[in-house]
C-alpha positions as CSV (number, residue, x, y, z in Angstrom):
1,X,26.1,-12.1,-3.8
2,X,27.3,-14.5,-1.4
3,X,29.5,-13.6,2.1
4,X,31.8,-16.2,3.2
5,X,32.9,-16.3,6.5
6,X,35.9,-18.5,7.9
7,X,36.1,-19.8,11.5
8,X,38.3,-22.1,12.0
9,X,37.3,-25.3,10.1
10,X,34.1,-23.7,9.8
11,X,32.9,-22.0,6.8
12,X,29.9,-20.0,6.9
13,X,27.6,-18.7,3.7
14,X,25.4,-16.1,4.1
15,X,23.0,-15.0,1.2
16,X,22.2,-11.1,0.8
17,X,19.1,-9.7,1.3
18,X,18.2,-6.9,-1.2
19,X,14.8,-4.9,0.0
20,X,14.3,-2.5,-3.0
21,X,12.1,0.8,-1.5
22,X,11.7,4.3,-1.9
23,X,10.7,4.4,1.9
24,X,13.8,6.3,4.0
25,X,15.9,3.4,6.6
26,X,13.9,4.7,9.8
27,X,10.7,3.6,8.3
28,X,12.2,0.0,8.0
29,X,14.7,0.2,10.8
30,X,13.0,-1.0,14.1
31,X,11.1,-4.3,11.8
32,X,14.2,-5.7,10.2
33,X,15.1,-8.7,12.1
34,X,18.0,-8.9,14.2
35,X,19.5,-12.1,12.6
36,X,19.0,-10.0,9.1
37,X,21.7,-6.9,10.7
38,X,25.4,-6.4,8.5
39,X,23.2,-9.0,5.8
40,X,21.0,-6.5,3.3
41,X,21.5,-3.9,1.4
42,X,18.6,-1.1,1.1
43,X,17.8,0.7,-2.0
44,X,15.6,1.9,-4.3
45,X,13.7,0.8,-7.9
46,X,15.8,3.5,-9.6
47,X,19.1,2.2,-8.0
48,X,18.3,-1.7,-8.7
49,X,18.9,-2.2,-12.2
50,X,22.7,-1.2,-11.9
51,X,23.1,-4.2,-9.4
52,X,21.1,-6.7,-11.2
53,X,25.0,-8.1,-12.8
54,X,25.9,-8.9,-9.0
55,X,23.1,-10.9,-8.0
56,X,23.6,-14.7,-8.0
57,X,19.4,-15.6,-8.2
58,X,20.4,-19.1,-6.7
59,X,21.4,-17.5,-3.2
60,X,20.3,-13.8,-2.8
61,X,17.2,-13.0,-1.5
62,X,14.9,-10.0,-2.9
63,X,12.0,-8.3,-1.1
64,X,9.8,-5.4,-2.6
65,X,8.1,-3.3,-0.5
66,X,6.5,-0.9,-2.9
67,X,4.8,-1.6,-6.4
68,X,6.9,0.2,-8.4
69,X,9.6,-1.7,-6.8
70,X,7.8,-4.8,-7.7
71,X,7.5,-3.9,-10.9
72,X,11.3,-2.9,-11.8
73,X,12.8,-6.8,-9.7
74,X,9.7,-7.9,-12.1
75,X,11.4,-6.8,-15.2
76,X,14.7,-7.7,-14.8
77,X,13.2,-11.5,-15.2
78,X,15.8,-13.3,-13.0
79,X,12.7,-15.8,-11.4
80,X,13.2,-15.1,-8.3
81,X,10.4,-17.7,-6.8
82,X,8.0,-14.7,-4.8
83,X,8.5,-12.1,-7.6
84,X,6.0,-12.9,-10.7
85,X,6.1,-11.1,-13.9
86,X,2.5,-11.8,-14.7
87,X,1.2,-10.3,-11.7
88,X,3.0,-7.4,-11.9
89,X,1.3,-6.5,-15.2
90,X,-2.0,-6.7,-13.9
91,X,-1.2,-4.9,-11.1
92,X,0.4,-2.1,-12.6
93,X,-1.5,-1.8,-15.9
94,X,-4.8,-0.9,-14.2
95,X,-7.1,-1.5,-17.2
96,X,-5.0,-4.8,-18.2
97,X,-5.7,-5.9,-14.7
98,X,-9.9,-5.4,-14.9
99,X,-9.4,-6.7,-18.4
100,X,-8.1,-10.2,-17.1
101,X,-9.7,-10.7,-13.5
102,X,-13.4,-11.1,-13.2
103,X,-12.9,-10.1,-9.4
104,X,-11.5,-6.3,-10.7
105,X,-15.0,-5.9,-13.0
106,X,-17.7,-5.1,-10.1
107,X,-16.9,-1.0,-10.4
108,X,-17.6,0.0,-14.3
109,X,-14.6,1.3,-15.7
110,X,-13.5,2.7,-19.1
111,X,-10.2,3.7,-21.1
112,X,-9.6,7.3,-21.8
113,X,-6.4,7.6,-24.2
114,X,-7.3,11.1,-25.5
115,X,-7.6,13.2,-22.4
116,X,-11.7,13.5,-23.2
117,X,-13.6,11.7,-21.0
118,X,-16.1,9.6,-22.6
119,X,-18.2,8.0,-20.1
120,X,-20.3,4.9,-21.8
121,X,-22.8,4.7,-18.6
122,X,-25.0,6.8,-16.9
123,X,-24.2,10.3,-18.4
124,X,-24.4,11.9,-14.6
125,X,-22.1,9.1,-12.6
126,X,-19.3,11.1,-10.6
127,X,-16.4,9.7,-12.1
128,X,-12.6,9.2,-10.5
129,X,-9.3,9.1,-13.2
130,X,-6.0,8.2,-12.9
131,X,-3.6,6.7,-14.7
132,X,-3.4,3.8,-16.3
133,X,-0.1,2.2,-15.2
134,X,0.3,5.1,-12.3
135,X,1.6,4.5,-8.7
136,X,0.1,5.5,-5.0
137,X,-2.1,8.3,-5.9
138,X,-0.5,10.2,-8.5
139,X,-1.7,12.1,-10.8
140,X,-5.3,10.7,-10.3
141,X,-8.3,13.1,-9.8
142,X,-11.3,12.6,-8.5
143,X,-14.9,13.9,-9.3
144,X,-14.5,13.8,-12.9
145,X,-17.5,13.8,-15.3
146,X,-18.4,12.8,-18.9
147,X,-16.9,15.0,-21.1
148,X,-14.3,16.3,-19.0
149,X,-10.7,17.2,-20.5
150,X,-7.9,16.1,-18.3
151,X,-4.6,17.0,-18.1
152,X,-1.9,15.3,-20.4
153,X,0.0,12.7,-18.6
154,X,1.3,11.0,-21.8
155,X,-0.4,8.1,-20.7
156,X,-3.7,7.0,-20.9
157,X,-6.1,7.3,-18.0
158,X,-8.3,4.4,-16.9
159,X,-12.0,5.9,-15.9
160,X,-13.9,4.3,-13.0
161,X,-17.0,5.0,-11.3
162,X,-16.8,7.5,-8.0
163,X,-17.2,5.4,-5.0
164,X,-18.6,7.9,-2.4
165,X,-16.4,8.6,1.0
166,X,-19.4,7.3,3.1
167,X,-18.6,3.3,2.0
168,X,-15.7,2.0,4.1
169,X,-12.1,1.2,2.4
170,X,-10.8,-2.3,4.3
171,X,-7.3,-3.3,3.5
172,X,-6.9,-7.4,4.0
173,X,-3.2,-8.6,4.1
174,X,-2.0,-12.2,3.2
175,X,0.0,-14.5,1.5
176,X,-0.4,-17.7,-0.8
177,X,1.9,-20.4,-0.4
178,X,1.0,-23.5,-2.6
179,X,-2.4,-24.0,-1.9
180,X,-2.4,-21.9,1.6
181,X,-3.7,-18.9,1.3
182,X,-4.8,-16.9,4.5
183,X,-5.0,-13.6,6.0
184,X,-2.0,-11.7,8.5
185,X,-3.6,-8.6,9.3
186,X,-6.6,-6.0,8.6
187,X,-7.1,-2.6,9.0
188,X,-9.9,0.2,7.9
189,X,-9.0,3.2,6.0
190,X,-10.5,5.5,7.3
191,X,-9.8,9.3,5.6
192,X,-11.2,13.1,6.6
193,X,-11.6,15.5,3.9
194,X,-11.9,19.3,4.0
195,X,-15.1,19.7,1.6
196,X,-15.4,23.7,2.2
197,X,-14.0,24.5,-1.3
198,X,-16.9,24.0,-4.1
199,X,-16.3,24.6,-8.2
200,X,-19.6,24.3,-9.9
201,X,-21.5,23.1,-7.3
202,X,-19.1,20.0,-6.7
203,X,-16.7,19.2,-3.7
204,X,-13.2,20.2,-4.5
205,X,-11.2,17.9,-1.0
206,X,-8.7,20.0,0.5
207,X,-6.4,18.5,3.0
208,X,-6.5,15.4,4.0
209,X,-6.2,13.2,7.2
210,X,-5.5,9.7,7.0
211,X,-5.7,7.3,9.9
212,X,-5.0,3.2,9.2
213,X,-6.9,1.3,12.3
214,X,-5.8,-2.3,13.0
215,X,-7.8,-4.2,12.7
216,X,-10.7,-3.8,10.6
217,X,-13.9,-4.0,12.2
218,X,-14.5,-6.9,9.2
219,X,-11.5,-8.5,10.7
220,X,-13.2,-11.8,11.9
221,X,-16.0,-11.2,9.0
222,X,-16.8,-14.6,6.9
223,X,-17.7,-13.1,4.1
224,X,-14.8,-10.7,3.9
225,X,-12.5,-13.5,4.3
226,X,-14.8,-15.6,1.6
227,X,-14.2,-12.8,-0.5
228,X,-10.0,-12.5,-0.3
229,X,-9.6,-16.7,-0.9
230,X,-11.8,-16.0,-3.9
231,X,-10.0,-13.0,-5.0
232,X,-6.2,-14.5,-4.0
233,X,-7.4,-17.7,-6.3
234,X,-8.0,-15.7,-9.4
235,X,-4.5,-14.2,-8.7
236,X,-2.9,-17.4,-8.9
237,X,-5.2,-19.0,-11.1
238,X,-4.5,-16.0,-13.9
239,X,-0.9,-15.5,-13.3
240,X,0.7,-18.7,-11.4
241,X,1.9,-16.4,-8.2
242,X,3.1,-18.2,-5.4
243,X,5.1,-18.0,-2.1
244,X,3.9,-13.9,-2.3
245,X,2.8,-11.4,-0.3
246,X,-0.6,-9.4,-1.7
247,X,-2.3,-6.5,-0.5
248,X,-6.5,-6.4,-1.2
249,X,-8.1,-3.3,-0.6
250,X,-12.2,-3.5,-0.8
251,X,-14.6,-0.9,-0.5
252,X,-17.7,-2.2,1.6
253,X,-21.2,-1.2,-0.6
254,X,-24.1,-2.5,0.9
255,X,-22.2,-5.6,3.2
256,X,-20.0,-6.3,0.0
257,X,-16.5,-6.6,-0.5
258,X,-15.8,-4.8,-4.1
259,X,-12.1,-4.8,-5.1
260,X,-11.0,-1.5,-5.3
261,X,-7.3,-2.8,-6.0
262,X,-4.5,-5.4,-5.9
263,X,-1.3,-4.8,-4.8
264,X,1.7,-7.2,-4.5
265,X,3.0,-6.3,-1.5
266,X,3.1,-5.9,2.0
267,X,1.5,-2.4,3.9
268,X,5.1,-0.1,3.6
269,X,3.4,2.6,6.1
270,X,2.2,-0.3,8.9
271,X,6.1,-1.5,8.8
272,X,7.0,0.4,11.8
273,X,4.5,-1.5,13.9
274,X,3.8,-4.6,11.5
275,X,4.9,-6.8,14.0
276,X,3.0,-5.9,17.1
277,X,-0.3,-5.1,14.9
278,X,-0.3,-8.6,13.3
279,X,1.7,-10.9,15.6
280,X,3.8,-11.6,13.6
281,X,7.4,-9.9,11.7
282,X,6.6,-9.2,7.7
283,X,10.7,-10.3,6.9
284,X,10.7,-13.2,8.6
285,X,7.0,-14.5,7.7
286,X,8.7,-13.8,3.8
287,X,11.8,-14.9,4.0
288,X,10.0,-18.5,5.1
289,X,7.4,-18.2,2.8
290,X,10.5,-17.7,-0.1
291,X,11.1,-21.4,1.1
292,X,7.9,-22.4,0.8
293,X,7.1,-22.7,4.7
294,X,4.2,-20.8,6.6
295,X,4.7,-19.5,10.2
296,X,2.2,-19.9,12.2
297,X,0.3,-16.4,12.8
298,X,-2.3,-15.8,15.4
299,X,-5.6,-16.2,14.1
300,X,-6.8,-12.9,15.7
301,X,-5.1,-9.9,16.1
302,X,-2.9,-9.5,19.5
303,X,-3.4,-5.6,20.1
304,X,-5.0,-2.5,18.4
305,X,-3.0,0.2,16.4
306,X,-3.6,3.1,14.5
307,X,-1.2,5.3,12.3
308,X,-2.3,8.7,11.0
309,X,-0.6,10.6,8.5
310,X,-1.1,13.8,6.8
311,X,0.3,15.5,3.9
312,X,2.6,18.7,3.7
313,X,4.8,18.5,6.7
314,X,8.4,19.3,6.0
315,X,11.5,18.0,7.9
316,X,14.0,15.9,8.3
317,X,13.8,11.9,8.4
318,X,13.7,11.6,12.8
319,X,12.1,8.8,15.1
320,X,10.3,9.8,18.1
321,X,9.3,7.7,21.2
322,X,6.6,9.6,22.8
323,X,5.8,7.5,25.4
324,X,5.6,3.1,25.7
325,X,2.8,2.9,23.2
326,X,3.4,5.8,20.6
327,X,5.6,7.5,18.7
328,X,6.4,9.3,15.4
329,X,8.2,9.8,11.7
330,X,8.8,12.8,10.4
331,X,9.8,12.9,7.0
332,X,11.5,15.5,5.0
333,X,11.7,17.0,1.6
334,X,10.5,19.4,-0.8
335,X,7.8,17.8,-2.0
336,X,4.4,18.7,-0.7
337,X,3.3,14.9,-0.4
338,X,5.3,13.7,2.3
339,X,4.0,12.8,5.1
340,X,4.1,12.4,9.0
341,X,3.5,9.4,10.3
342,X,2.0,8.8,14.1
343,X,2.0,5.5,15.4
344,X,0.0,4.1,18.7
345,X,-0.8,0.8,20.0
346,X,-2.4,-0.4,23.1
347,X,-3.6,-4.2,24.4
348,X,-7.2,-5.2,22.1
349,X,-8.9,-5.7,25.3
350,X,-8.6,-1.9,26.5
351,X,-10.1,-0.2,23.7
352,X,-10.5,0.1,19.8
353,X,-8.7,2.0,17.5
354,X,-11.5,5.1,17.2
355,X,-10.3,6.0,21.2
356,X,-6.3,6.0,19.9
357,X,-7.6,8.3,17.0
358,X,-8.8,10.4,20.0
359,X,-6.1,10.1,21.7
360,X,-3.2,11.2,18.9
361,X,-5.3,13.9,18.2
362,X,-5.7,15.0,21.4
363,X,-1.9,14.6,23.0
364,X,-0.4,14.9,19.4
365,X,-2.3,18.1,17.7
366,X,-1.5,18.8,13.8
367,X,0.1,22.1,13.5
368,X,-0.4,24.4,10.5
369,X,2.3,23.8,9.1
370,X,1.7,20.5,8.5
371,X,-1.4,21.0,6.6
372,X,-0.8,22.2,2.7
373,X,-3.0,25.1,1.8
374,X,-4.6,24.9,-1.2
375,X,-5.0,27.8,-3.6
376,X,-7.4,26.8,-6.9
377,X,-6.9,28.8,-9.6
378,X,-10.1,30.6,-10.8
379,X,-9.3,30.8,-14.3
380,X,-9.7,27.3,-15.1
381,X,-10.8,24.1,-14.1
382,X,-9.2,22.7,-10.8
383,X,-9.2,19.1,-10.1
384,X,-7.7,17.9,-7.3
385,X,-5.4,14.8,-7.0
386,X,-5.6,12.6,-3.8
């Protein structure tokens, strides 16, 4: 959709920028450039295919910042240059993607299309389901075992092997552009679990605390960064992507990077400090990359962060600057899973990001309500999704 302006003699086009999320305005709000302001339009992969008739694919600009809103810009097939098709199969179709990418094969995994787990391994592995061409973490469940019968999803579930809490989760953030491919940002996520429920003798997690620290302690790692130009090649090598975004998250087994999963994306929850994280702004760095051009980006990270959120608090959508370095997101609905977000920051050379978890904790205590209680039923098998 194009915006014509008239001044004077002057005539000025402006192309619209469409960001298709499901994330509420005050999570994007305070990253969106300036020079962006009275040009985009917000909305979500449920309202995008009404407005696929207005957009003029020569001009317009589109940005997904969630992978079902990859998917749906994906589908609709109008080539926009940082949106590719292929990869959004893969990356949605969980066993498709192990299928094609020798990178996604170093956890064993299975297909489970009749709700009976039928493990092909070691008969005793701790297991982890969830579906097949799911999103974020629904529906999955963790701490499955051979001959299990889960719940019916109508889909099928794809069956890996149960990576224990005790090996690290690393998320590695970049881009491909051509031939350049490099890294933005890192960050270690790092989760607590409640373990004091037990059915059968295994760990049922209860609540759960989530903190994302920037960066990773594998930031400057060689072999980590080795691992996500080997993994980025597949990528583009299997499905042609280029000028695009992708989120890698690895687990680290024994000083190796496994790939736990590929997303095309950028990190939704660091948007509200992307920029002072990383060094650089996420909508700016894309809309260059759309045209093919690479900002420069600081090769190591300018200042520590660290966002926790938890699930189960209720309220309404507010921002709230607690002091210069920190402040918060509440988000609000009806549905258990939303979250509250705390954000801190503070110069790299002070401290790392263990002493902000501290700190948040500390200044910013959870309240009860904020935690869900959970209430197994005793009659049947409980599994619990996370």
């Amino acid at each position: 959709m194009l915006q014509v302006y008239r001044t004077g003699y002057i005539i000025t086009v402006f192309n619209m920028k469409y960001i298709i999320t499901s994330k509420p305005d005050v999570m994007l709000e305070n990253s969106i450039p300036r020079s962006w302001k009275g040009n985009i339009r917000i909305l979500s992969d449920k309202d995008w295919p009404a407005l696929i008739e207005s957009i003029d694919r020569s001009v317009d600009e589109v940005y997904a910042v969630g992978d079902a809103d990859y998917a749906a810009v994906a589908k609709s097939s109008l080539g926009f240059p940082n949106i590719s098709k292929k990869l959004s199969d893969i990356t949605v179709d969980k066993y498709e993607g192990r299928m094609a990418l020798s990178c996604m094969k170093d956890i064993p995994f299975t297909i489970c299309d009749d709700n009976i787990v039928a493990w092909p391994y070691h008969v005793d592995d701790v297991l982890f389901a969830k579906p097949v061409g799911g999103y974020a973490s629904i529906n999955t469940i963790s701490h499955v075992r051979h001959g299990d019968i889960l719940p019916d999803i109508q889909e099928a579930y794809i069956i890996e092997k149960y990576i224990e809490q005790k090996h690290l989760r690393i998320t590695a953030e970049g881009f491909v552009c051509g031939d350049d491919i490099g890294i933005l940002f890192t960050y270690d996520n790092i989760e607590y679990l409640d373990q004091s429920n037990s059915t059968e003798g295994r760990h049922q997690p209860g609540p759960r605390l989530r903190y994302l620290g920037h960066p990773s302690r594998y930031h400057s790692d060689p072999k980590m960064t080795k691992r996500f130009l080997e993994v980025v090649s597949e990528l583009r090598q299997v499905t042609g992507c280029d000028r695009q975004m992708l989120n890698i998250e690895f687990f680290v087994i024994d000083g190796e990077f496994v790939v736990m999963e590929i997303n095309p994306r950028i990190s939704g929850n660091a948007l509200p400090f992307y920029e002072k994280v990383s060094g650089v702004n996420p909508w700016l760095f894309m809309e260059h990359l759309l045209r093919g051009v690479v900002l420069p980006f600081p090769a190591e990270p300018p200042c520590t962060g660290v966002c926790r959120y938890t699930y189960g608090f209720n309220g309404m959508p507010v921002f709230t600057k607690h002091d210069e370095d920190t402040f918060s997101i509440s988000l609000g609905s009806n549905d258990p899973f939303y979250r509250l977000f705390t954000y801190s920051t503070c110069d790299l050379s002070r401290r790392h990001y263990w002493q902000l978890i501290k700190d948040i904790d500390q200044l910013y205590p959870l309240q009860d309500k904020d935690i869900p209680q959970y209430s197994p039923d005793p009659t049947k098998r409980t599994f619990n999704r996370i």
